[in-house]
Each structure stands twice: as structure tokens, then as C-alpha cells.
C-alpha positions in Angstrom: -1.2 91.2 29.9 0.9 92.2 26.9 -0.2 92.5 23.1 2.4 89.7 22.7 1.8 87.5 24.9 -2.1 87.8 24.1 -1.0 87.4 21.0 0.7 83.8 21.8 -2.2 82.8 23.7 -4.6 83.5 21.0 -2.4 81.2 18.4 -2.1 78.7 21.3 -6.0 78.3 21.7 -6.6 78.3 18.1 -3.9 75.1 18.2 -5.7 73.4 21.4 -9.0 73.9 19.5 -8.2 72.4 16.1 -6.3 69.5 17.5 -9.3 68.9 19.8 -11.3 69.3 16.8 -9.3 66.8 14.6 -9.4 64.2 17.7 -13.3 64.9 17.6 -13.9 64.0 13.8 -11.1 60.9 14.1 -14.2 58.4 14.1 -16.0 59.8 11.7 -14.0 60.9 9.4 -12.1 57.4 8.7 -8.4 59.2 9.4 -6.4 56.8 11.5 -2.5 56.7 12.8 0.0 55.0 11.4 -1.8 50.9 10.6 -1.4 47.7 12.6 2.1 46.4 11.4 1.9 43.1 9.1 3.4 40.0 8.3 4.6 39.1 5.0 5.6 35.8 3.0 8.3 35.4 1.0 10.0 36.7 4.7 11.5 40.0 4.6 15.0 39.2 3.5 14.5 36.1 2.4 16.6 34.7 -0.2 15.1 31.3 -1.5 11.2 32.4 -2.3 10.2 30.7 -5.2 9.6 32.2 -9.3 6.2 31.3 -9.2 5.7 32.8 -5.1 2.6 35.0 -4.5 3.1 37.2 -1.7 1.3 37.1 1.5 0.1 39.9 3.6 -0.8 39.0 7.2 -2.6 41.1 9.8 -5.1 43.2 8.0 -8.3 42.7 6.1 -7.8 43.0 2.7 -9.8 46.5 2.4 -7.0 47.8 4.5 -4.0 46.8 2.8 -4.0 49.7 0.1 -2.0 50.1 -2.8 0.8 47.3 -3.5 3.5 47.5 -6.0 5.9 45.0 -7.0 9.0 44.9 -9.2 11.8 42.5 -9.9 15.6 43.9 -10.3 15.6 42.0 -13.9 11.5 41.1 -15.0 10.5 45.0 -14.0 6.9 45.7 -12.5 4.8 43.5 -11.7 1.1 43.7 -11.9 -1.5 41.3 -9.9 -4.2 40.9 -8.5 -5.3 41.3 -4.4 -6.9 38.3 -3.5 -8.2 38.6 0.5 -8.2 35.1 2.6 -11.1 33.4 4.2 -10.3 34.8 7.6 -10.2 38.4 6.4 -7.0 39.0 8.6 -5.0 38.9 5.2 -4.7 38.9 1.6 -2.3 37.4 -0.9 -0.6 39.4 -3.8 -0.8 37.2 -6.9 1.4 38.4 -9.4 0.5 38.3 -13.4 4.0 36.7 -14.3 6.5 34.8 -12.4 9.8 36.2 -11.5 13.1 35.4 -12.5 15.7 33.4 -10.7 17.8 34.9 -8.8 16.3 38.5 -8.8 15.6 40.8 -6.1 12.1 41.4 -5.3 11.1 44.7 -4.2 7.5 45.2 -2.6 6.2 48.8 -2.1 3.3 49.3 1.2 1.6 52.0 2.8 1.9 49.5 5.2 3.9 48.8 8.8 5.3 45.9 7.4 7.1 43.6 10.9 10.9 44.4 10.3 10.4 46.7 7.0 11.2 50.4 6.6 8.4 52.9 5.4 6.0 49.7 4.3 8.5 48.1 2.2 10.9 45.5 1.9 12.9 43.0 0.0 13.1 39.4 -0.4 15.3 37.5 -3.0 14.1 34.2 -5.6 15.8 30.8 -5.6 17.3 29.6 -9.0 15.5 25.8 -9.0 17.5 22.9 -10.3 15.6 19.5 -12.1 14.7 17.2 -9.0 15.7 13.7 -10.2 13.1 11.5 -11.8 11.3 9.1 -9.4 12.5 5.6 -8.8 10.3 3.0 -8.1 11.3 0.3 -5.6 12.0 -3.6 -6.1 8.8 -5.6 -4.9 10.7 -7.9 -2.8 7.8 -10.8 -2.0 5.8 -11.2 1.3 2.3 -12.6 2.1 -0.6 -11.0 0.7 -4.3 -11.6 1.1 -6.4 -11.8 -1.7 -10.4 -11.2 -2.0 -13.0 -13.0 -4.4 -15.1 -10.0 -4.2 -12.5 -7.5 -4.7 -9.7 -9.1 -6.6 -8.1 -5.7 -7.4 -7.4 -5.2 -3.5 -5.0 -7.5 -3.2 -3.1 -6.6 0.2 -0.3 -7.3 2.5 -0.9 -9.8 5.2 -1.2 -8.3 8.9 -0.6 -10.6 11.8 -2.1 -9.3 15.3 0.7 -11.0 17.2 -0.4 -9.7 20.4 -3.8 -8.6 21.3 -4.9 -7.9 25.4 -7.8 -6.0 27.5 -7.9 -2.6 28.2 -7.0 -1.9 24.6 -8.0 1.7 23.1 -11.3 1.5 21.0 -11.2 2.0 17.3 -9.6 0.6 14.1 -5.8 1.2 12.6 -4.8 3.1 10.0 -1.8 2.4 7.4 -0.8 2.6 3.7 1.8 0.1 4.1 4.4 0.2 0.0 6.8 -1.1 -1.4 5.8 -5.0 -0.4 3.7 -7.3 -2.6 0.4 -5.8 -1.9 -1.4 -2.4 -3.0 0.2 0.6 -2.3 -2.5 2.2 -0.7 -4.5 3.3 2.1 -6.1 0.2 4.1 -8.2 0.3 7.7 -7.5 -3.1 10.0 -9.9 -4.1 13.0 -8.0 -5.5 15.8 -8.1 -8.9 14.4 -5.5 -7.4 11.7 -8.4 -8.2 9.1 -8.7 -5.4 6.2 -12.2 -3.1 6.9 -11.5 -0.9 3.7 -8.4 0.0 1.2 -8.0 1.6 -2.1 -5.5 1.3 -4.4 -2.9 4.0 -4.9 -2.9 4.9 -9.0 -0.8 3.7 -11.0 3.1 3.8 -10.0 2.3 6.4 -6.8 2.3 5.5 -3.4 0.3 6.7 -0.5 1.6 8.0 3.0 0.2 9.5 6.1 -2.9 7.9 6.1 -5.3 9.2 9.2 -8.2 10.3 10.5 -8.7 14.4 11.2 -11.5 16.9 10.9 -12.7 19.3 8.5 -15.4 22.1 9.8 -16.4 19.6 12.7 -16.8 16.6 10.3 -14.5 13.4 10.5 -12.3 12.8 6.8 -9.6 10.1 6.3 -6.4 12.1 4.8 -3.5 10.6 2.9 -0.6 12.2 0.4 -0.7 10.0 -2.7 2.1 11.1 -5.2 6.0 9.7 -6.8 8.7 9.6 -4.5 12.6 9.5 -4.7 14.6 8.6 -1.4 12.5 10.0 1.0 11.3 13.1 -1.3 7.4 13.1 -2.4 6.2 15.4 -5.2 1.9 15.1 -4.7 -0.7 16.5 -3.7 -3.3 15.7 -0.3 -6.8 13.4 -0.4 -9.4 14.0 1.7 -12.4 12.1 1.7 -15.8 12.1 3.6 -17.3 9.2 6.0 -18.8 7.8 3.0 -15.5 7.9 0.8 -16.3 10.2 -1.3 -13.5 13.1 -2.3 -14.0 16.4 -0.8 -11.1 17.6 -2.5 -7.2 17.6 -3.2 -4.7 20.0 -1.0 -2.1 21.3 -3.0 1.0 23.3 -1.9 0.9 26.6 -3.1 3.7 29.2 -4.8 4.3 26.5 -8.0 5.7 23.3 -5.4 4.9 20.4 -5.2 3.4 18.8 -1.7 5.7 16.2 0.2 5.1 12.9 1.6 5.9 14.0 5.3 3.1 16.0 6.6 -0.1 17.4 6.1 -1.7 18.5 8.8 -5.6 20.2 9.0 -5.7 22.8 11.3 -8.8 24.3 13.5 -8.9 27.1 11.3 -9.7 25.0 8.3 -6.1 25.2 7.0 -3.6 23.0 6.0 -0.1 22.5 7.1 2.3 21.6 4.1 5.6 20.6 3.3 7.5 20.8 -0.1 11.0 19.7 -1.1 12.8 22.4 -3.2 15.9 21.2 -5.5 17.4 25.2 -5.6 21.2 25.8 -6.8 23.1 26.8 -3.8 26.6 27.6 -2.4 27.9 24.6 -0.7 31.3 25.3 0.3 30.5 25.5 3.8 30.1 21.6 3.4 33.1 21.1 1.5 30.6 20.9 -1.9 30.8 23.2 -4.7 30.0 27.0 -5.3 27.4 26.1 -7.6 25.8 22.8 -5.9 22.3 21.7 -5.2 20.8 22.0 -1.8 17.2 20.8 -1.0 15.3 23.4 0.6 13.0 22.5 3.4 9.6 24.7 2.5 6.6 25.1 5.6 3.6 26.1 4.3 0.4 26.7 5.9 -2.9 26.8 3.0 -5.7 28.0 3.2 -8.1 25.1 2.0 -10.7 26.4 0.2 -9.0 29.0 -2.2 -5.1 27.3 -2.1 -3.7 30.9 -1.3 -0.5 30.3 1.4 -0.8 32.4 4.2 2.9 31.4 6.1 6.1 30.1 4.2 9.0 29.3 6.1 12.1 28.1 3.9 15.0 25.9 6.2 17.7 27.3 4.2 16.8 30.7 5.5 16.9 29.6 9.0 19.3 26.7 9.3 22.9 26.1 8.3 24.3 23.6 6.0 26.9 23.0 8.4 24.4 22.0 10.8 23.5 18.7 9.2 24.6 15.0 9.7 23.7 14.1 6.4 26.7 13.3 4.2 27.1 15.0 0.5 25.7 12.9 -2.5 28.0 11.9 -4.9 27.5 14.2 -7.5 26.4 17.8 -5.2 26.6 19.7 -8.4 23.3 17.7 -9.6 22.1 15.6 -6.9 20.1 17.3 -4.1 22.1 17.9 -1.0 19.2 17.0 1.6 20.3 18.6 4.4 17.7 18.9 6.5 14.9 16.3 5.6 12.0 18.2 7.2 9.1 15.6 8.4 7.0 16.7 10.7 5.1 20.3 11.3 3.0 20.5 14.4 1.0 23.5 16.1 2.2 23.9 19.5 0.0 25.4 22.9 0.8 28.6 22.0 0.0 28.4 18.0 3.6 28.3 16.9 5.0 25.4 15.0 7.0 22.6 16.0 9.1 21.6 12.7 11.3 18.2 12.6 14.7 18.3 10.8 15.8 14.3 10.7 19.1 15.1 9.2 20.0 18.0 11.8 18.8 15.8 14.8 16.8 18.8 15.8 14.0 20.2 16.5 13.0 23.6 16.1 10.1 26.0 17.9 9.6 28.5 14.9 7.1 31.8 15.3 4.0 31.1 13.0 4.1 35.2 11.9 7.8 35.9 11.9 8.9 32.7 10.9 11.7 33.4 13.4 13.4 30.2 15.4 12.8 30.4 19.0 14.4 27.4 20.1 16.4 24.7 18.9 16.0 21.3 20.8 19.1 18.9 19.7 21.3 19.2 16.8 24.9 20.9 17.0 23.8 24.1 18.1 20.9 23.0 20.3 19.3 25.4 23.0 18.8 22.5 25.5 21.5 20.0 27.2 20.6 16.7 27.4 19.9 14.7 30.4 21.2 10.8 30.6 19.1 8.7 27.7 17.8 12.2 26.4 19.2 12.5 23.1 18.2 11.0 19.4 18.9 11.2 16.1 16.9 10.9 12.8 13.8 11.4 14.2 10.4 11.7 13.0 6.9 13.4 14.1 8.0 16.0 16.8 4.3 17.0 18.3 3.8 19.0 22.0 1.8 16.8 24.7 -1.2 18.3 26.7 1.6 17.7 29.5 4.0 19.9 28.1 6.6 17.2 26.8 7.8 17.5 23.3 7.4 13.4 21.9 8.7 12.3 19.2 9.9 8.6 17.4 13.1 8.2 18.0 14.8 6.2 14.7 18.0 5.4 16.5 19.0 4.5 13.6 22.7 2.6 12.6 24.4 6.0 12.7 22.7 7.2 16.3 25.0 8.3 18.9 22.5 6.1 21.3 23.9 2.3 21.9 21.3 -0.3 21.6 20.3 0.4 18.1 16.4 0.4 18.5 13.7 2.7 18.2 11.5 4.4 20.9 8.8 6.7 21.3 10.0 9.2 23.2 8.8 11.9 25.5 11.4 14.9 26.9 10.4 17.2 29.4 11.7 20.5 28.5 13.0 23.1 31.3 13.1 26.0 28.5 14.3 28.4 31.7 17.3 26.1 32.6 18.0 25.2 29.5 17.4 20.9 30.3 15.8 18.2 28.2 15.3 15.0 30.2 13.3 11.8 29.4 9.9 12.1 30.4 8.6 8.4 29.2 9.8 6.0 26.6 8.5 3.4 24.6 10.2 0.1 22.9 9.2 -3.1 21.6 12.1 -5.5 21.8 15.0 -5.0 19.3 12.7 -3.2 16.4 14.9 -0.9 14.5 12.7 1.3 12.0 15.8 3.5 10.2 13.6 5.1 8.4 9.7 6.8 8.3 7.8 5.8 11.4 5.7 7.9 14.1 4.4 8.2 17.8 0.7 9.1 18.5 -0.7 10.1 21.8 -4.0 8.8 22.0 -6.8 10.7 24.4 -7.1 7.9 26.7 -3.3 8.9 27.6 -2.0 5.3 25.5 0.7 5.7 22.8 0.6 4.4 19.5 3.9 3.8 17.7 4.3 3.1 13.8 7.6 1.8 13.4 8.0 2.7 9.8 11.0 0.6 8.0 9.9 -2.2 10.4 6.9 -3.3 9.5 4.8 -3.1 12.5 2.5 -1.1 15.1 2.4 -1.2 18.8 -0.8 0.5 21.2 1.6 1.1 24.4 -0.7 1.1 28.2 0.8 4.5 29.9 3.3 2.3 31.9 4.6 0.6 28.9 2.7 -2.5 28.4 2.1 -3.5 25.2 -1.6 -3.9 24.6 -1.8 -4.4 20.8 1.2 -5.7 18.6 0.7 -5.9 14.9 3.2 -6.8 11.5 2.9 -6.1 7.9 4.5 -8.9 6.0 8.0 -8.8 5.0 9.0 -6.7 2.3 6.6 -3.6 3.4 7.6 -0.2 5.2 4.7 2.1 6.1 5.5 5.5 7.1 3.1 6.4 10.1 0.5 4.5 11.8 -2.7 5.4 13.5 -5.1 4.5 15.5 -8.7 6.0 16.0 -12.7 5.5 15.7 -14.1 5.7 12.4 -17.9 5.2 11.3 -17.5 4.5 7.8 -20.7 4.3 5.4 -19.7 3.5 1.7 -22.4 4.7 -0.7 -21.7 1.9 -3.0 -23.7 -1.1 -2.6 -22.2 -4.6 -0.9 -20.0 -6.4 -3.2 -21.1 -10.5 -3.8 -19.7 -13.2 -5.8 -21.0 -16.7 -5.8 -18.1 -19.5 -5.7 -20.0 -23.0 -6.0 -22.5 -22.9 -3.9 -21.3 -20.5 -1.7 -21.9 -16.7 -1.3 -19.3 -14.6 -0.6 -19.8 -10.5 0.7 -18.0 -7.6 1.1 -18.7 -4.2 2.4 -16.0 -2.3 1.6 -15.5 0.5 4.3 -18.7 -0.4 6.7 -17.9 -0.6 9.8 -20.8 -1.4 11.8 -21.5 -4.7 9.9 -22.3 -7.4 12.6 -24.3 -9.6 10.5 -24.9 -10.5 7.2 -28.4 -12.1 6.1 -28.7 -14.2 2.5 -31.5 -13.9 0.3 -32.8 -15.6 -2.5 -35.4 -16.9 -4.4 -36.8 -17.8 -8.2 -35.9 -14.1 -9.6 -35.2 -11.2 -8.3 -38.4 -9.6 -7.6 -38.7 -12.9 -5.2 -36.0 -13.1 -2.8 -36.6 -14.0 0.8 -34.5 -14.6 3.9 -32.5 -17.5 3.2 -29.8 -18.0 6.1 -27.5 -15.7 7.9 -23.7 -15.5 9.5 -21.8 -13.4 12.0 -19.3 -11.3 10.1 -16.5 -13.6 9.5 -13.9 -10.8 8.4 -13.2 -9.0 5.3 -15.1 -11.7 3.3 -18.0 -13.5 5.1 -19.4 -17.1 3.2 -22.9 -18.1 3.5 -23.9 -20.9 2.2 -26.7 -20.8 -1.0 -29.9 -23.3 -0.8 -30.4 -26.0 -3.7 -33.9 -24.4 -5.3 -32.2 -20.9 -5.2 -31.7 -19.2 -8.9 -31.2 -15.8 -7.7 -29.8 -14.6 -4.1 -28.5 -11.2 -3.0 -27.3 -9.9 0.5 -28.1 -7.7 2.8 -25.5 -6.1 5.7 -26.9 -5.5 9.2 -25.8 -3.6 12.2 -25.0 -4.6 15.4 -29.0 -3.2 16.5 -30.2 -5.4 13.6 -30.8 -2.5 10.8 -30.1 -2.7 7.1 -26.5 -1.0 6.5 -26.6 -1.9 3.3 -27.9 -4.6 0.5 -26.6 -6.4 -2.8 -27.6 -6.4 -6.5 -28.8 -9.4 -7.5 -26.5 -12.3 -8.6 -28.2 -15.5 -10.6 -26.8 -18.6 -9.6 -25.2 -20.5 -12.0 -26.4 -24.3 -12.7 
């Protein structure tokens, strides 16, 4: 061989040797290739992200994420703090100051950041304008039902017009406004008599009242807030089986949580929306250049430190032109709400399923990208409709474990659809043909709910429907027959209905009052009373078993013996135990 060539094939094994040698110490000496790309909130590119945003990192544990830098085109750097999520898949940047409208926001990465260039990338902040201050609506009248032992519940009437076997067990659930009654959270039996309600505070309303679970346990969750036309600004309740608070779910990024949604997911998150009055170009719409759009905002939180891990903003993703929804009056200071976002739902494949009522669409959106997969209805829908397939203004898109997208169809008075009523719907999507067609619907006579309402798939396959506007709830058989039929006296609307088991156990004691010589209990939130025993006796320390009564309703009377002075009650279950027992009351003379 040739000194040269010996030469090349000397430098050639040194190469092989210290590459094999750098691929040797890889492991143990921490080095690595480029990192595992990320996700981000505010999106990359995004134009709308709010002043007060923290910014999201998605896809690493925090001890990966390295060095990140923030600066705004007008407020300069911006320091923070690195705050890593409960999963440990992420982190949250959470600057020191807010931003500035209408600034650029530029964030610097070591990272691979999904759709960024050398770990860094851009998004842009919203200038907000004032949302209007909440109006509260006329009381217009209606029947309400009024309790000695509780005389601060005083609630709306129900009427159980239709009740039949084979019904689905467990209790209903609504928060029925704007009537004579509380605005507030209440639980009916079957009998359409009131289990448990609390009043909303003072000059707030409550919507979305349900059942869910939080690390395996059953809670009731509600939004309680102010509202303007269909626009909340609250915050989420969740309470335990025994009604006490576990906490309050708050959107993140400096908004305000909406009426429409919130949703608790497997991983112990929440699902939010939030209304956002920003100043926008509205031309498009025949508006002005400097108008006011409302901003449809997706949030998912994590529940235990409030940190948002996903934001998805509508006007990022959906046109202007592509609403329905006529201009206000005054688009300069009134909101342009052009989308009306209502529902947010976690599909088969852990996407979201997000409603647009004023669009007449639905839309399949990716839960890292925030990209739109699919749109199903509205002018530029991805699916043609089959005969009877389309809506309009609807509510509560969710995925069935069939496949079908359902939904509450409002038909409302400016529908496309002739017969002007609602239905719960069910489509059956052919994504590769590109075909929606009706897979089942429900309807109850002529009922027309314009506004709010919902459709629940219950696990026994049954439907529930809350027909929102209209004042009443339906459980539907799987081949349409109605099985339990309910209204809410005139002058209410209640935005979703549901129906579920619940074992409630109220720490507080039973409630009794004594009206002549009657004695009146209440147990408000049991719900295994089957019984309820009276005792009584000289003084308190003397009380004996007295007389007894099936539970009669909300309110059961028993009445008191002659000789008694002082008498208490005592709740029993269905097996005969002690639920729960009175204080004392002395009888009057």
C-alpha cells in the first residue's frame, strides 16, 4: 500500500473509532440529538393571545425545556418564572408583567418547537375592548313552590307530565333562571319534587349544572357568574357528595370563564370557555376597521395549579364571513358575536369537538396543534348533507360510542329546516366520502327551545334532552318513546338538563319546623331518605319514638302528640339506618 493511502486509512480509523466512541458514552454522558419537538400556547402565529397570557410549553418535562426568553416588540424582555404541570409533559412560562396590546411577542427556545424555526417563534396580543355591563332579566311570574323549613329556597314549580316504566334510574339535574324561583342549582326525583337546591348569590345565575368525576370520586358542577345575551363572565363550583366545595375553576391567561361549558376531563383537567370583547377589523362583514369582535377562547386547565395547558382562539381559526349572526347595532362598541362557541367535547381520539351556534358548525380541532381538521356544517363545511341532515344554532356537539356526532338541534325561527322545532340529533359521519346523514332523532311535539338547551346519551343507550328556552326535559327510549316528560313553570329557561345517580349525604343536620301541631322535615340533599321517625318527649335529654311517615316529598308532616314539649327527627334509609337526625325544637303551647 502507499504512504498516502495509509495515510487516509489511518485518519479514517481514527474517525470510525471516535464516532464509535461518542455513540458509546451517548447514555452516559447525558448528550442527546436534537429534543422531541413541542407544542406551544399562545399558537405559533397567533394573533389574538391575550396581555395577561402565560405561555405554554407542551411535550417535555419541565427539566427539559432549558432556557426561555421572552420579549415584546413595545414592553421589551420579559422575565418569569418556569412553572412545570402536574403531568410533567409540560410547563408554563409565566411572565413578571403583562404585555401590551397589540405587540409582537417573540419567544426564544433551545427547543423544536411544532411549526417554529431554530426553537423560536412568534405570536401576536389582542387589544381588548370593555364587555358591556351585565343586564339582568325581567322576572316574568310562574308557579313556585315554597318550603316552611327552608323558606329561602323558594323554587319553580316542575310538573312530571308524563312518567312510564323502563325509565333510566337516577334523579334530574337543572338550574332553571330567569322565572320566579331561585336561580340556582336544584336536584328533582321523578315525581318532579325538589331533593336539593341552593341559591345562586346575589344577582348571578347558575348554568350547566351536572354530575362528573374528580380522581374517581362523583362532584356536582355548575358555572355561577353575570351574564349578558348569552355571554357569562364566572368562574366553575365543584362540590363533594356531601356539598361541601372542593374548589372554584377559573380560566386562566386574565379571562373570565363562560356559561357554556366546563367539562372535567380524565386527566383531572378542565375544559373551558371564555368570551373575549378584542378590537378587530370587520370589514369583511361590512362593519368597521376598528370594530369589536367577540373571540371564542378553548381552554383546557389544569385543576390543581390553574396553569392552561391548550388555548385555541376562533378568530384564529374561523372567518368572520363565516357567521349567520347579524352585526349589532353599534359594531364599533358592541361585541360582534360571531361565533357563540357552546360546547367543547373530547372526541375517541383525544381531539376536541368545539360547537359554533352562530356558524352552524361544528369543528374537529387537534388538541396539540390547535389545527381544524374538519368542519361539519356551516358555509364552508367538509361534509354534504343527506335529506333531514342539516341544523342550525345548535348546542352540545359530543361523539357517540357509535361513532355519530349528536347534538340539539335549536331549529330555531331563522333555521333553514321547516317545522320549526327542536330535536336531538344524531349524524352519521362518512369522513372518507365526505356524507353526513341522520342517524336518529328525537322530538317532543312542537317544542321550540331558540335558545340554550342540550342532548345527553345516557349508558343504558336512552337520550336525555333539555330543551333550554322551553322549559322542559324529556328521557327518550332508544326508539323514540318518551319515557319521562317534565316542565318548569312559565317564565323559566334552563340551559342543559341531566339526568344521572347521585348519593348525596349533606353534613348539616335535618332541618324541622313545627306548624301547629304538626312537624315538618327536610333533609336537604339526602337522597336515600325512605322514612322519617318523630321523637319527643318532656326535654330533650327525653325524647322517644313518637310516630313515623313514609317520605312524603321535599317536606314530610308528622303529626306531634298532646304531652309532647320537645320533639326532634330522625331520617332513615330505605334498610332502616339513621341518615341523619334533628336538633331539638320545643313545642310551643
Amino acid at each position: 500500500m502507499k504512504r498516502g493511502a495509509v495515510a487516509i486509512a489511518s485518519v479514517l480509523f481514527v474517525v470510525a473509532a471516535a464516532v464509535a466512541l461518542v455513540l458509546l458514552l451517548r447514555p452516559d454522558e447525558g448528550t442527546a440529538g436534537p429534543p422531541d419537538p413541542v407544542t406551544v400556547s399562545p399558537a405559533l402565529g397567533g394573533r389574538w393571545a391575550s396581555p395577561k397570557t402565560e405561555i405554554s410549553l407542551r411535550g417535555l418535562p419541565a427539566s427539559r425545556l432549558g432556557t426561555i426568553e421572552v420579549s415584546g416588540s413595545q414592553s421589551g424582555r420579559h422575565p418569569g418564572k418556569l412553572e412545570a404541570h402536574f403531568d410533567n409533559e409540560g410547563a408554563s412560562f409565566v411572565p413578571d408583567k403583562p404585555f401590551d396590546p397589540r405587540e409582537e411577542v417573540k419567544v426564544s427556545t433551545d427547543l423544536t418547537v411544532s411549526g417554529g424555526r431554530d426553537g423560536d417563534y412568534r405570536f401576536w396580543v389582542s387589544r381588548p375592548a370593555p364587555p358591556p355591563p351585565p343586564r339582568t332579566a325581567d322576572r316574568p311570574g310562574g308557579a313556585v313552590r315554597r318550603y316552611a323549613t327552608a323558606p329561602d329556597l323558594v323554587t319553580p314549580a316542575v310538573e312530571i307530565v308524563k312518567k312510564e316504566p323502563g325509565r333510566t334510574p337516577g334523579y334530574v339535574f337543572i338550574a332553571p333562571k330567569r322565572g320566579s324561583g331561585i336561580d340556582g342549582p336544584m336536584i328533582l326525583n321523578d315525581d318532579g319534587d325538589l331533593v336539593w337546591a341552593r341559591k345562586a348569590p346575589e344577582n348571578e345565575e347558575a348554568f350547566d349544572f351536572r354530575t362528573q368525576s374528580y380522581k374517581g370520586e362523583p362532584v356536582l358542577t355548575w358555572w355561577e357568574g353575570t351574564s349578558t345575551v348569552g355571554v357569562g363572565a364566572g368562574e366553575g363550583v365543584m362540590l363533594d357528595s356531601s356539598y361541601r366545595e372542593v374548589m372554584r375553576i377559573r380560566a386562566g391567561n386574565g379571562y373570565r370563564a363562560d356559561l357554556h361549558e366546563m367539562l372535567i376531563t380524565p386527566r383531572g383537567t378542565a375544559l373551558l370557555l371564555a368570551y373575549s370583547y378584542v378590537h378587530a377589523d370587520l370589514r369583511d362583514v361590512r362593519g368597521p376597521e376598528d370594530g369589536v369582535a367577540i373571540d371564542g377562547v378553548v381552554q383546557e386547565v389544569d385543576l390543581e395549579t390553574g396553569h392552561v395547558l391548550f388555548e385555541w382562539h376562533s378568530l384564529d381559526h374561523v372567518a368572520l364571513d363565516e357567521s349567520h349572526w347579524p352585526l349589532p347595532e353599534d359594531p364599533a362598541k358592541e361585541g360582534y358575536d360571531y361565533a357563540h362557541l357552546n360546547s367543547v367535547g373530547i372526541d375517541t381520539d383525544g381531539d376536541l369537538l368545539v360547537n359554533g351556534r352562530h356558524t352552524w358548525a361544528a369543528y374537529k380541532i387537534d388538541r396539540r396543534t390547535g389545527t381544524v381538521r374538519w368542519r361539519l356544517g356551516g358555509k364552508k363545511s367538509d361534509f354534504n348533507f343527506e335529506d333531514g341532515a342539516a341544523f342550525a344554532y345548535q348546542h352540545d356537539v359530543r361523539r357517540r360510542g357509535d361513532g355519530a356526532i349528536t347534538m340539539f338541534d335549536n331549529a330555531a325561527s331563522q333555521s333553514p329546516q321547516p317545522g320549526k322545532r327542536s330535536r336531538g340529533l344524531a349524524l352519521e359521519l362518512d369522513e372518507g366520502n365526505g356524507t353526513a346523514r341522520v342517524a336518529d332523532q328525537y322530538v317532543n311535539g312542537q317544542l321550540l327551545g331558540e335558545t340554550q338547551g342540550n342532548m345527553q346519551v345516557l349508558p343504558n343507550g336512552h337520550v336525555f334532552v333539555g330543551w333550554g328556552a322551553a322549559p322542559a326535559f324529556t328521557e327518550f327510549a332508544p326508539d323514540g318513546r318518551i319515557l319521562l316528560d317534565g316542565r318548569i313553570a312559565e317564565g323559566n329557561d334552563n340551559y342543559r338538563a341531566y339526568r344521572a345517580r347521585w348519593t348525596g349525604r349533606p353534613t348539616d343536620p335535618p332541618a324541622l319546623v313545627v306548624e301547629g301541631r304538626e312537624a315538618i322535615a327536610s333533609f336537604n340533599g339526602a337522597t336515600g331518605v325512605d322514612r322519617w321517625e318523630l321523637l319527643a318527649g318532656a326535654d330533650p335529654g327525653a325524647v322517644r319514638l313518637a310516630g313515623s311517615s313514609a317520605r312524603q316529598g321535599f317536606e314530610t308532616r308528622l303529626p306531634i302528640p298532646a304531652d309532647a314539649r320537645v320533639i326532634a327527627v330522625r331520617a332513615l334509609g330505605p334498610r332502616g339506618g339513621t341518615l341523619g337526625e334533628s336538633e331539638p325544637v320545643t313545642v310551643g303551647g
